[in-house]
C-alpha positions in Angstrom: 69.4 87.8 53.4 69.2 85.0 55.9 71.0 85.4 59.2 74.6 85.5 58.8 77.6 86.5 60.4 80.8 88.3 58.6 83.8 90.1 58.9 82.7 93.2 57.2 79.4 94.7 56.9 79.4 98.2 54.5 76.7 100.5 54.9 75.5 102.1 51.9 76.1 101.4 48.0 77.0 104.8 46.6 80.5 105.1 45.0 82.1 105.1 48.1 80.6 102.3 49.4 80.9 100.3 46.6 84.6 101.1 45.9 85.0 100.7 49.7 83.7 96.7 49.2 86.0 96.4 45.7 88.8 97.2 47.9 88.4 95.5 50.8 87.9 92.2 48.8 90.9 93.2 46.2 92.4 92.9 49.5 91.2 89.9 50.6 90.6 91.5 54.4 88.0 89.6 55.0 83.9 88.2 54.4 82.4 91.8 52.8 78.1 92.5 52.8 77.1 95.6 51.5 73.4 97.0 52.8 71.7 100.0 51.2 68.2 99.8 51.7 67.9 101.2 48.2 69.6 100.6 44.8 72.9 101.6 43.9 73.9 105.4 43.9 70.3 106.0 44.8 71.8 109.0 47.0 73.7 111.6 46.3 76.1 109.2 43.8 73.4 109.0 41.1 72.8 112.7 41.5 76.2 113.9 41.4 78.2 115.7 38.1 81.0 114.0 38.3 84.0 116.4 38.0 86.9 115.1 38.7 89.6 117.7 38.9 92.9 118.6 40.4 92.5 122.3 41.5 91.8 122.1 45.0 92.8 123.4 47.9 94.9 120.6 49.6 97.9 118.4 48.8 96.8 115.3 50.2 93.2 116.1 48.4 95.5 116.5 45.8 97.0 112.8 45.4 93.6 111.3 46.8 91.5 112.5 43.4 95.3 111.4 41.5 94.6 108.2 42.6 91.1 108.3 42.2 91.4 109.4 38.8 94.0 106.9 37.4 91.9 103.9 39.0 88.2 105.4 37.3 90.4 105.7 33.8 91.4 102.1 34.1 88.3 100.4 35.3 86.4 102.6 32.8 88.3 101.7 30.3 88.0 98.1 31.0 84.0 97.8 31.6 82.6 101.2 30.4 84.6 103.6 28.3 81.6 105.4 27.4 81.6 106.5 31.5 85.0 108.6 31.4 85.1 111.9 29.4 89.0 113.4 29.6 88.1 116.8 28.6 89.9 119.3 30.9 89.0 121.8 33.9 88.9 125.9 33.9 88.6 127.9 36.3 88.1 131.9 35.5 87.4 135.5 37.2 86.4 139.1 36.3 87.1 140.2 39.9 90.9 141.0 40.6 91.2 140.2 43.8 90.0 136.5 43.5 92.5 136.5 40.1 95.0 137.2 42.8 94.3 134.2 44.7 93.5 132.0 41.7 97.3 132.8 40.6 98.5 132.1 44.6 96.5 128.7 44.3 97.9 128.3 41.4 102.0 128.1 42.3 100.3 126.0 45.0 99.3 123.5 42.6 102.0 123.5 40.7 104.1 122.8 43.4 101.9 119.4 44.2 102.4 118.5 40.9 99.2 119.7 39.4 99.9 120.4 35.4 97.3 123.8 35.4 98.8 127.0 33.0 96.9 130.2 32.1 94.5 129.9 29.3 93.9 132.4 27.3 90.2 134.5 26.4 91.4 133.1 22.7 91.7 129.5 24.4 88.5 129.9 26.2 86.6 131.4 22.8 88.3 128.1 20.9 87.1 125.6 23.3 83.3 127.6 24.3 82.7 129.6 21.8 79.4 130.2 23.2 81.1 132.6 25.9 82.2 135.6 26.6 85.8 136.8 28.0 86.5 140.3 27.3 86.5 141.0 31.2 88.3 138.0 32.2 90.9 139.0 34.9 92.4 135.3 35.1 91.8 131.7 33.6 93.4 128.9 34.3 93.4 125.2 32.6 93.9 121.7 33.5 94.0 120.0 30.5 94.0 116.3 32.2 91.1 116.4 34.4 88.0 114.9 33.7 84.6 114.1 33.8 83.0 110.3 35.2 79.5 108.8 34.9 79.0 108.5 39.0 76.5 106.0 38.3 78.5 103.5 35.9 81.3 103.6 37.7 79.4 102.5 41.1 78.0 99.6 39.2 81.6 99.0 37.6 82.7 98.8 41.5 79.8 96.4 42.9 80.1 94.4 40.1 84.1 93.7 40.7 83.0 93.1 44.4 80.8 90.7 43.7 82.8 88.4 41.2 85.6 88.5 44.4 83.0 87.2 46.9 81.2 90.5 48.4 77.5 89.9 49.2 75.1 92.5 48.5 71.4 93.3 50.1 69.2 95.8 48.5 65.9 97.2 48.7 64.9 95.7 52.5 64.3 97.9 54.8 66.5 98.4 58.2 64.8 97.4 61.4 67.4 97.6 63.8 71.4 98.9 63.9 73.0 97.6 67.2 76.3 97.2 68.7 76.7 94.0 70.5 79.5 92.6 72.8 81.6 90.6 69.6 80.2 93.5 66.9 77.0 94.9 65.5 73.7 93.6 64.1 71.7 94.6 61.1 68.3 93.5 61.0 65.9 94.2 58.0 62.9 92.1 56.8 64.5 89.4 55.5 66.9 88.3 58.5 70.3 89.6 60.3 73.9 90.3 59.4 76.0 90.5 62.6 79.7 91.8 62.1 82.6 92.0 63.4 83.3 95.7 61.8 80.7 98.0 60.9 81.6 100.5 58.1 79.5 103.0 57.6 79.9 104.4 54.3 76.2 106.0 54.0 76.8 109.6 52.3 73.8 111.9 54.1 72.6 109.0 56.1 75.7 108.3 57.8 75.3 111.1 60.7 71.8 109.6 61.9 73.3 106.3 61.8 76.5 107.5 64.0 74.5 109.0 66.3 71.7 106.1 66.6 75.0 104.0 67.8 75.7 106.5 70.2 78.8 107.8 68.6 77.9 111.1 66.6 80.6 113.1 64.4 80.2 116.6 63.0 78.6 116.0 59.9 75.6 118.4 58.1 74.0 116.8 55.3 72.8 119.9 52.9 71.4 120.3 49.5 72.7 120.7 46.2 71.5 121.4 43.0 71.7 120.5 39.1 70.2 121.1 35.8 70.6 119.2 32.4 70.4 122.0 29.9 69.8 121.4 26.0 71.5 124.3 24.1 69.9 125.0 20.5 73.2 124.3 19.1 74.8 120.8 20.3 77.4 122.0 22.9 79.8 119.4 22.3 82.8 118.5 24.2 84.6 121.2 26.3 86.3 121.9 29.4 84.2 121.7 32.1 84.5 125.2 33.7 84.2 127.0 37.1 82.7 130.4 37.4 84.6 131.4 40.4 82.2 134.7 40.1 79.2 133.0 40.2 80.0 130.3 42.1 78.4 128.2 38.8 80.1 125.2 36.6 79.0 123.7 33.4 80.4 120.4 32.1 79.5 118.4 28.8 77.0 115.6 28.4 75.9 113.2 25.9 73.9 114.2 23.1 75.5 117.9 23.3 73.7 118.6 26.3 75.3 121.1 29.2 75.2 119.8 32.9 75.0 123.2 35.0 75.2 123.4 38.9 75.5 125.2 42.0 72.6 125.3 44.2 74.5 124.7 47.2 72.7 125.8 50.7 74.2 126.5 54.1 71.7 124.9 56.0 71.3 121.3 57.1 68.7 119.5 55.4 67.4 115.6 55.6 68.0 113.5 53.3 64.4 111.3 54.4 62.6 115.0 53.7 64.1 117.3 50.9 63.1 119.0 47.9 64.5 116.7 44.9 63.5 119.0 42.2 65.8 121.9 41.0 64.0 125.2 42.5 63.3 127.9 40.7 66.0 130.3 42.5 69.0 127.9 40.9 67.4 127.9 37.7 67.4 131.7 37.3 70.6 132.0 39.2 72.0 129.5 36.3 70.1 131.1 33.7 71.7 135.2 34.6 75.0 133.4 35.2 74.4 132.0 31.6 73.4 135.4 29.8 76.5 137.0 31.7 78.9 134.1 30.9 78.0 131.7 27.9 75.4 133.8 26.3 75.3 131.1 23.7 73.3 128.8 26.3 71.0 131.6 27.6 68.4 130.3 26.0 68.8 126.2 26.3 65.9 124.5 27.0 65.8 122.7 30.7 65.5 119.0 30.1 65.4 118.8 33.8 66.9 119.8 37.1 67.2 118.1 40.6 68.7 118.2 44.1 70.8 115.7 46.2 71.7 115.9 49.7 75.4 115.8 50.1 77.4 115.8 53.6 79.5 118.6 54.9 82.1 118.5 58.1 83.5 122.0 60.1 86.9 121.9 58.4 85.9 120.4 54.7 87.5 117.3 55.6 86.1 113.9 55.1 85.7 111.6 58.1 87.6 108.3 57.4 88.7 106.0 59.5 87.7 104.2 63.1 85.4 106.3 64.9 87.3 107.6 68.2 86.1 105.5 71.1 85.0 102.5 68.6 87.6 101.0 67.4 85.4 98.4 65.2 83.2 101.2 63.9 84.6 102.6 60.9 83.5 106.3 59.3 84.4 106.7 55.6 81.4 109.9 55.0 81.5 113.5 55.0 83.4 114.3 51.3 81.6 118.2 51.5 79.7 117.5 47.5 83.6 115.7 46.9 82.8 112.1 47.0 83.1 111.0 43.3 86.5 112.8 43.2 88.1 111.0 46.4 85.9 107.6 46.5 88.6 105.5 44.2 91.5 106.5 46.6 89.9 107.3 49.9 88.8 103.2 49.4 91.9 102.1 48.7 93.7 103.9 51.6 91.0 102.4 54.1 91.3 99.3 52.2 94.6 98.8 52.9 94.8 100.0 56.4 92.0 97.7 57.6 93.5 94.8 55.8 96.9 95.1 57.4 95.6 95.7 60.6 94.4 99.2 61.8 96.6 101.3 63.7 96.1 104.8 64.8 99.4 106.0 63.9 98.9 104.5 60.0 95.6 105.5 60.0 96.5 109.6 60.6 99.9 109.2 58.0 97.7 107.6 55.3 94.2 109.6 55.7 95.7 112.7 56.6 93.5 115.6 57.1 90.1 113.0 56.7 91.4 110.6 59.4 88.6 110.9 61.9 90.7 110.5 65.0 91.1 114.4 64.6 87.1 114.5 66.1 87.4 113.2 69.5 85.8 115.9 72.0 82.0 117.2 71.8 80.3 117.4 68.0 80.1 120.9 67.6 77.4 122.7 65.3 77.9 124.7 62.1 76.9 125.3 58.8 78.2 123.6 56.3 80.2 125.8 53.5 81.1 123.2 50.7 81.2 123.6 46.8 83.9 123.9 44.7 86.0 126.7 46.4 89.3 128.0 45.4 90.7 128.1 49.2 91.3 126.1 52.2 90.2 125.9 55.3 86.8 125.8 56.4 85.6 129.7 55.4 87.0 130.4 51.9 86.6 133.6 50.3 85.8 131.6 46.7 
C-alpha cells in the first residue's frame, strides 16, 4: 500500500465489511480501500454458523435478514452454490411457559410476514429422527430459512468489490489511526491511506478503535462457542433447530457432520487475548443437551470445537450509521453474534444512504433501531446478553 488518498477507507474484511465495500462500489459512492490487518473473515466471520433465519424478535430485524437472505441466495447461486443450504429453522420447548411466548412471538411473526406454522413431534421425528419429542410443549418451523458458508460468501463479496474498483490491504500491521482536519489516516508498514470517511466495520475490534479516536459507543465484545460434531450415522440435511430449553442449536454440515453451539458468556472479553478453543464446560453442556434432545448424536465424535469473539450493544441493536459528533466517522459493528444474518442488508442500507448523501433524518427511517444516532450521551457499561433469544428488548426471558 503506497500513500494514497480515497474517498472511503473500510475497516475490517469480515462479511460486513466486505459486503459494506460491494455496496458502496455497486453504488458507485466513491474511491473504496478495505484494511484488515488479517485475512478475510479471520474474526468472528470465519468462525460463525451461519444461520440465517427469520424468527426474531424485531420487524425491521425482520426485513434486514429478508434482504440479507434473498441477496446471499442470488450471489451464491451465481459464484458458490455449494455455500447456501435452504434447509429450514425450528425452534421447540418442554417448558410451558416459554411455549406461551413462542406461540405470542409467533402471531408476531406472522404478522411481519414471516411464513413459521407449528410442526409437529411427527414432523420433528421425520426430519431428525435422531430426537426425541414426547415432552415437547411447542415447535415451530420456518421452512424457508437457511444456512450460508460465512466464509464463501465474504470472499464472494471482496471479490465483486474488487472487479468494481475497491482496493484491498491485508496482512500489514496498523501503526497509527488518526483523525485529521480533511479526514483520517491509516498508517501500517507499507505506507498511508488518508480518507475522507472512515468506516469502521471491525466486528470485536471496532470498540477499541472508536475509542482510540476518541469517540467510544457501547459495545462489549464476548465469547462464543462451536463444535463440529461427527455423528456415527451421517446426519444429513435437516432443519437447523433451536433448543429454546437449553439455549443450544444444531445445524447440518457437509459430509453429515452436525454444527452444535452455544457457549455464549456475559462477560466482555478481548478479542487480542481469548481462549479460541471450545472449553470443556460447552462441550458437556452440548453433550447432556444431546443425550436429553437428539440422543442419536450423544455419542458423535468431536472433530473439533472453537470460540469467536462476537460484539454485543445494551439494547441488542447494531450500531450503524455516523457516529454522533463525527459526522465522517461511520459505525456499522455491534450485530450481538447476528452479523452473517444482517451483513447483506445492513450494507446495502448504509450503502445507499452514504451514496446519496447522509442525512440524519434518512439515516434513523432506513437503520431503524441500529441507527447509531440513538447513542449520543455517556457510554454506559453492561453485560452483554446476546444469542439467539426468543424476545426483545435487551433482557429476554429465552
Amino acid at each position: 500500500m503506497a500513500d494514497d488518498r480515497v474517498d472511503l477507507l473500510v475497516l475490517g474484511a469480515g462479511i460486513a465489511g466486505c459486503a459494506l465495500a460491494y455496496h458502496l462500489r455497486r453504488r458507485d459512492a466513491g474511491t473504496v480501500h478495505v484494511y484488515d490487518p488479517r485475512t478475510p473473515a479471520a474474526g468472528a466471520s470465519g468462525r460463525a454458523a451461519g444461520v440465517v433465519t427469520e424468527q426474531l424478535w424485531d420487524r425491521w430485524d425482520v426485513e434486514v435478514t429478508r434482504e440479507s437472505h434473498r441477496e446471499y441466495a442470488e450471489l451464491c447461486q451465481k459464484w458458490e452454490p455449494a455455500a447456501y443450504l435452504p434447509n429450514g429453522f425450528v425452534r421447540l420447548t418442554a417448558n410451558a411457559e416459554c411455549a406461551s411466548a413462542l406461540e405470542e412471538a409467533t402471531e408476531r411473526l406472522k404478522e411481519w410476514g414471516v411464513d413459521v406454522d407449528e410442526a409437529t413431534p411427527d414432523d420433528l421425528a421425520r426430519w431428525l429422527p435422531a430426537g426425541r419429542y414426547d415432552d415437547i410443549a411447542l415447535a415451530v418451523v420456518s421452512r424457508h430459512d437457511a444456512c450460508v458458508r460465512p466464509s464463501g460468501l465474504t470472499t464472494i463479496y471482496a471479490e465483486a468489490a474488487r472487479s468494481m474498483g475497491a482496493v484491498f490491504d491485508f496482512g500489514a500491521p496498523m501503526r497509527s489511526l488518526v483523525a485529521e482536519a480533511d479526514g483520517f489516516a491509516l498508517s501500517t508498514a507499507v505506507g498511508t491511506t488518508r480518507a475522507r470517511t472512515l468506516l469502521v466495520a471491525a466486528g470485536a475490534w471496532s470498540k477499541a478503535i472508536l475509542a482510540g479516536l476518541d469517540h467510544p459507543m457501547p459495545l462489549a465484545p464476548y465469547r462464543t462457542q462451536a463444535a463440529l460434531l461427527r455423528p456415527a450415522t451421517p446426519a444429513g440435511i435437516f432443519p437447523t433447530v433451536h433448543d429454546l430449553d437449553r439455549d443450544v442449536y444444531v445445524r447440518p454440515e457437509e459430509e453429515g457432520r452436525v454444527l452444535g453451539g452455544d457457549g455464549t458468556e456475559d462477560v466482555e472479553s478481548d478479542p487480542e487475548r481469548f481462549a479460541a478453543a471450545g472449553d470443556e464446560a460447552f462441550l458437556g453442556h452440548l453433550a447432556e443437551s444431546l443425550e436429553a434432545r437428539l440422543p442419536g448424536w450423544s455419542d458423535s465424535e468431536v472433530v473439533g470445537a472453537w470460540a469467536g469473539v462476537c460484539t454485543a450493544t445494551p439494547d441488542r441493536h447494531p450500531i450503524v450509521g455516523a457516529v454522533p459528533g463525527a459526522e465522517r466517522l461511520i459505525a456499522m459493528t455491534g450485530f450481538n453474534g447476528f452479523g452473517v444474518m444482517r451483513a447483506g442488508g445492513v450494507a446495502r442500507r448504509l450503502a445507499d444512504l452514504l451514496a446519496d448523501g447522509y442525512a440524519d433524518d434518512a439515516a434513523e427511517a432506513s437503520l431503524g433501531p441500529a441507527w447509531a444516532g440513538r447513542f449520543s450521551g455517556p457510554v454506559p457499561a453492561f453485560a452483554p446478553r446476546p444469542g439467539f433469544t426468543l424476545e426483545g428488548g435487551p433482557n429476554p426471558r429465552w
